[in-house]
N, C-alpha and C positions, 0 to 999 in steps of 0.2 A: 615576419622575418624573411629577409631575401637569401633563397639560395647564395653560394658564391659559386657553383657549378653547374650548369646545366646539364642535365641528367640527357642520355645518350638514348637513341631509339633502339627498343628492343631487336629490331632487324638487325643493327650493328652488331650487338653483343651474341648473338647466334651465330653469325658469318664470322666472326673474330673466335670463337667457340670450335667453329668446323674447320678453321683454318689452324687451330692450333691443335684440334684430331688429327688432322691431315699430314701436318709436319710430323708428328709424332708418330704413325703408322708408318710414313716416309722414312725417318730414321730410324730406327727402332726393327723395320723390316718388321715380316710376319710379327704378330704382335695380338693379343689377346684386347678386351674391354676392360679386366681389370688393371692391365700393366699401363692400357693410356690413362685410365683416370688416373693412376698413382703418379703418370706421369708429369701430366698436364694440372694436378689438383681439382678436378673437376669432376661435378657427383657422376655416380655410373650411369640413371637414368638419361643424365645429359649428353655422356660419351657414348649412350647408345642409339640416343638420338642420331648424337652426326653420324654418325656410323651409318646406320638405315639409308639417313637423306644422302649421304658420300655413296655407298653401292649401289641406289638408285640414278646419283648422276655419272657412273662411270668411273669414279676419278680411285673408288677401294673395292677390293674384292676379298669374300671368301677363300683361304686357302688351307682349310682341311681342319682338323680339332686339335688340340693339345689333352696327354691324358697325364693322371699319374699326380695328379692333383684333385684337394677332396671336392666330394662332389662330382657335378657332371660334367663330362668333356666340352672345354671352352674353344669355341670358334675363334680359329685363329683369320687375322687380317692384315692385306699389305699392299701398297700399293699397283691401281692396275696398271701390266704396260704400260697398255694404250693411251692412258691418262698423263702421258705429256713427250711431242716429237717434238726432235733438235733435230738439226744439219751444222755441220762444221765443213768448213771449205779452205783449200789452201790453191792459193794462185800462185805456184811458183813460175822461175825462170822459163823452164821448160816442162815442165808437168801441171796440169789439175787434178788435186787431187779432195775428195769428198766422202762421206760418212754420216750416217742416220743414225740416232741413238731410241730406245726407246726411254721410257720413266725410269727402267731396271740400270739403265747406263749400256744395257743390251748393244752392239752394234748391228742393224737390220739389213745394212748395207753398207756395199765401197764401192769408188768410182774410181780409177785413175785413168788419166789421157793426157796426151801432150796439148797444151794448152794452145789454144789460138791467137794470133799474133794482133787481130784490128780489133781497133774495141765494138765493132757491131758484132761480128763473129763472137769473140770472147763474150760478151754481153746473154748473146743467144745460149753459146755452150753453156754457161753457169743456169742458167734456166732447164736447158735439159736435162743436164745431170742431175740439180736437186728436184726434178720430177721423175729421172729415172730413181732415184733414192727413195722418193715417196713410194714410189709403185713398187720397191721391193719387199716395203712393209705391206701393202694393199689397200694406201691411202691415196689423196689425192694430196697437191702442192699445197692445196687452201690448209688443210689441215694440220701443218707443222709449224708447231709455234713462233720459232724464234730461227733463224739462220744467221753464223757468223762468217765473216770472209775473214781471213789472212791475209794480206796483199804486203808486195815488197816495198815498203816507203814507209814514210810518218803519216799518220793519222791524225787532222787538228779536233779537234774538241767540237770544230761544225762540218765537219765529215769531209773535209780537203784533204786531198793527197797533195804530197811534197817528197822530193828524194824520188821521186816513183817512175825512174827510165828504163825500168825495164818491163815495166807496164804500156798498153799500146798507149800513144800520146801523151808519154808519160803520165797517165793514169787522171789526164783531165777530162771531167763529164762525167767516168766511169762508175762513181760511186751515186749518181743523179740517176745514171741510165740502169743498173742491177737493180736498186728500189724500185724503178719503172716496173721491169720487168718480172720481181719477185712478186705475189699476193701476200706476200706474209714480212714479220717485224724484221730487219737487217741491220746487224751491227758490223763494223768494218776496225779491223784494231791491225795494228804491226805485225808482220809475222814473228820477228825475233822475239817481242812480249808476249805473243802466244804460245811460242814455247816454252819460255820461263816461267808461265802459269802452268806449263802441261809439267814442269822441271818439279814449280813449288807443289804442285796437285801428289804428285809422286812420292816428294819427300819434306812434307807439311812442319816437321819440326824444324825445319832448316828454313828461320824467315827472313837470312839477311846473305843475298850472294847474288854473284854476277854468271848470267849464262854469255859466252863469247861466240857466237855460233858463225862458223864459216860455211860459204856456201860459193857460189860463185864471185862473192864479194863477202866482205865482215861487217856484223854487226852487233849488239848488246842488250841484254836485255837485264836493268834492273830490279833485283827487289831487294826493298827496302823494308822492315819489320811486317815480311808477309804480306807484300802489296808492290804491286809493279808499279816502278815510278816511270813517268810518261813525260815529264815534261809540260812547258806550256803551249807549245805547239805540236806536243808528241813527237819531239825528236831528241830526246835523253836516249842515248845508246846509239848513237849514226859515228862511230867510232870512227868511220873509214874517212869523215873528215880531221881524222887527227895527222901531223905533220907524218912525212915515212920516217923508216931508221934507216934508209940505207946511208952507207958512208958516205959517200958524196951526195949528201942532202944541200949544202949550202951551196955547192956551185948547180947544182940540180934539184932543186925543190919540188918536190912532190907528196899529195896525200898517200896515207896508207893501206887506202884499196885499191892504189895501181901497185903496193908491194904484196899482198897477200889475198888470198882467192882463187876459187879454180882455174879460171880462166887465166891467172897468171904461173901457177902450176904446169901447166901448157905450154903456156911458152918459155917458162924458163928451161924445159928441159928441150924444146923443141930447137931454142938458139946453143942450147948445151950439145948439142949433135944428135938427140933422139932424133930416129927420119920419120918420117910420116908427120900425123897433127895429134899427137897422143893427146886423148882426155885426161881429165886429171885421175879420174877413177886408172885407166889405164898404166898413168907414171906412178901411182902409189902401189900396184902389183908388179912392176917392173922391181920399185925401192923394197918390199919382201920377199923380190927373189935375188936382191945382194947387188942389183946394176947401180954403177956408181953417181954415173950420172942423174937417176933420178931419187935415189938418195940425197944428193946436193938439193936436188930439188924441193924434196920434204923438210931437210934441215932451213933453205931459206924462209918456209913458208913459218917454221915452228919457231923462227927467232920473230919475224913479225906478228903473231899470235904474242908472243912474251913481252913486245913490246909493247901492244895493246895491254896485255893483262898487268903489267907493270903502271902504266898510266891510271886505269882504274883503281887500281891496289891502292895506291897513292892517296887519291880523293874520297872512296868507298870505304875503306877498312873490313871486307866482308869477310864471312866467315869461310868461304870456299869460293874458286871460279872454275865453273861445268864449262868445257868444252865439247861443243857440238856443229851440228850440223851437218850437210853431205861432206864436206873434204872433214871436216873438224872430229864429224866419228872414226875416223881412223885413228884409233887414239895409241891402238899398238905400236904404230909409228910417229905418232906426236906428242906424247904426253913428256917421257922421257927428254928429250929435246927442247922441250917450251920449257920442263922446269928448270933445265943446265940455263940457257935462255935467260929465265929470268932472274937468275942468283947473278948474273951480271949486268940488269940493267935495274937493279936496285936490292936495298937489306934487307926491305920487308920482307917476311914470308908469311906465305896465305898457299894451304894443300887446292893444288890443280887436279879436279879429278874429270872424269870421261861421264858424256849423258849418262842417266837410267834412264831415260825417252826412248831415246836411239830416233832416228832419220823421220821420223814423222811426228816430231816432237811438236810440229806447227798446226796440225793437225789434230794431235790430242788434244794441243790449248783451243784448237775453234772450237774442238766438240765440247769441253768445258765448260765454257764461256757459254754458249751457246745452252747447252744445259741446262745451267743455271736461268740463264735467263727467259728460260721456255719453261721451266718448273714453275719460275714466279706468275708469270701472266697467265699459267694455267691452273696452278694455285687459286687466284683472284677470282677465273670465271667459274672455279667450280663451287666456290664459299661465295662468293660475294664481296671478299675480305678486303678492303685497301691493301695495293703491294706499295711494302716498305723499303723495300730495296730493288727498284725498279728497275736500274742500270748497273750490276756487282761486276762491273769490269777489272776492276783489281782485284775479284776475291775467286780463286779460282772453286767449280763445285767442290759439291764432297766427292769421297775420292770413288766410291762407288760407282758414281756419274761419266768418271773420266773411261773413255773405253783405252782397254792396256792391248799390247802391241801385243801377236802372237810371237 
């Protein structure tokens, strides 16, 4: 009689064995032999097997006994550090900003600096920095698994930027020449979907909403039942090519990121008779100290946000839209306003609320991402295991992983 299966080599089944220890010790945290085997179904002898071969390769460690239980005190076990480095990186407008995580979701380091303007420059900084990151832990570049960029554009599915002018040359070669440069796996995703993963990472039960994040420009990021939808070119959420609302739109046609954004925040108070070239940071501390003029200012920017959030409402139906970003978290001053805002530009209602991110909410999402995808590849080298989920670009980590804002 023929098999109708062919039976798997025992190498498999041990590596598949230690990989589901492994997870298990992972989630679970500090964690005994008997609560994985209960976990996993798998005899004790077996869980204590991987166990042995995991502390010998680094990836589990001893962390002290459990007592108070019959019998003798059971060595407790949890993942080590050391056993898996991420970097998360955000190339904004004007700042780089970066962060090392260890296994524990630990942050080991931060980098912030104003970004460099050519892409060979820029090319180099992002190099240094995720080596200065390494070195904060007392590693070297080779040794971190996985690194994610942020970058301001769309993302296509073969690693082309698009939308990307505020990146040097508009962001062409750029993503050719950082691989160059990196020794280690580089994923490059939207900044605005990496905050909407740092958004969903945060508040996991909430799997259907829109983050609207302004910045010096507007963009969107959504999720869809727990999964950031990207689009087929990665340009789901480029909002700012949607028409404007200002009233003379038909004899004056224009998109809606020449009506809202920091840089327009600026000069609308700046043609409003503010003197000087006030930043936008600077006209929103002027509008909470009662100046009217940049009050006017806030209110234009909060009815274009409503016009935005009204257009999505429409199409989306989500359960909430998060307002964020650098101008967007000023939410003291924009919440109120975008929702008066939107009760006039349509019936829907859908509650507008302010990040729990807050301003490096692009940042949490690369460490996430990034996370995850350094857990997996270091998962694999230390079992053996096929990784299943090789790319979890829409599934933000657990939430342990995400490093939270002080």
């Amino acid at each position: 009689m023929t098999a109708s299966f062919a039976a798997g080599p025992p190498g498999l089944l041990r590596a598949l064995n230690a990989r589901a220890v492994l997870e298990t010790v992972a989630t679970l945290g500090p964690t005994t032999r008997a609560d994985v085997a209960a976990a996993t179904q798998l005899s004790k002898p077996t869980v204590a097997a991987c166990l042995a071969s995991l502390v010998e390769r680094g990836a589990v460690q001893e962390d002290g006994a459990v007592s108070g239980r019959k019998g003798p005190a059971a060595t407790l076990y949890r993942l080590a550090p050391q056993a898996v480095w991420a970097i998360g990186l955000d190339i904004g407008h004007d700042r780089l900003r970066g962060a090392l995580v260890d296994a524990a979701g630990t942050e080991r380091g931060h980098v912030d600096v104003p970004v460099r303007r050519r892409r060979a420059a820029l090319t180099r900084q992002v190099r240094e920095v995720c080596e200065r990151l390494a070195g904060t832990a007392g590693i070297t570049l080779g040794e971190v698994h996985h690194v994610v960029v942020g970058v301001p554009g769309a993302v296509g599915s073969d690693g082309t930027l698009a939308f990307a002018d505020a990146l040097p040359q508009d962001g062409e070669g750029l993503v050719a020449a950082l691989r160059a440069q990196l020794p280690v796996p580089v994923t490059f995703d939207n900044d605005v979907n990496l905050a909407a993963l740092a958004e969903l990472a945060a508040q996991p039960d909430v799997e259907d909403f829109v983050l609207v994040s302004v910045g010096a420009g507007i963009g969107a990021g959504l999720v869809i039942g727990g999964r950031v939808h990207r689009g087929v070119g990665g340009a789901a959420g480029e909002v700012g090519f949607l028409p404007g609302c200002a009233s003379d739109v038909r004899h004056s046609p224009q998109m809606i990121e020449h009506e809202v954004g920091g840089e327009v925040v600026s000069r609308l108070a700046r043609e409003a008779g503010i003197p000087g070239d006030p930043g936008a940071r600077a006209v929103f501390e002027l509008a909470r100290s009662g100046d009217p003029v940049a009050r006017a200012a806030v209110d234009a920017t909060a009815r274009g946000i409503a016009y935005v959030v009204a257009c999505l409402v429409a199409v989306l139906n989500p359960s909430r839209v998060v307002i964020g970003g650098s101008v967007g978290s000023n939410a003291d001053l924009l919440l109120d306003p975008v929702r008066q805002h939107l009760s006039a530009f349509t019936t829907l209602r859908v509650p507008v609320v302010a990040s729990s991110v807050g301003v490096q909410a692009v940042l949490h999402g690369s460490l996430a991402m990034a996370a995850g995808l350094a857990r997996e590849s270091a998962f694999a080298a230390f079992t053996g295991a096929p990784i299943e989920h090789a790319v979890p670009q829409n599934q933000p980590a657990p939430q342990h992983l995400v490093a939270q804002e002080s």
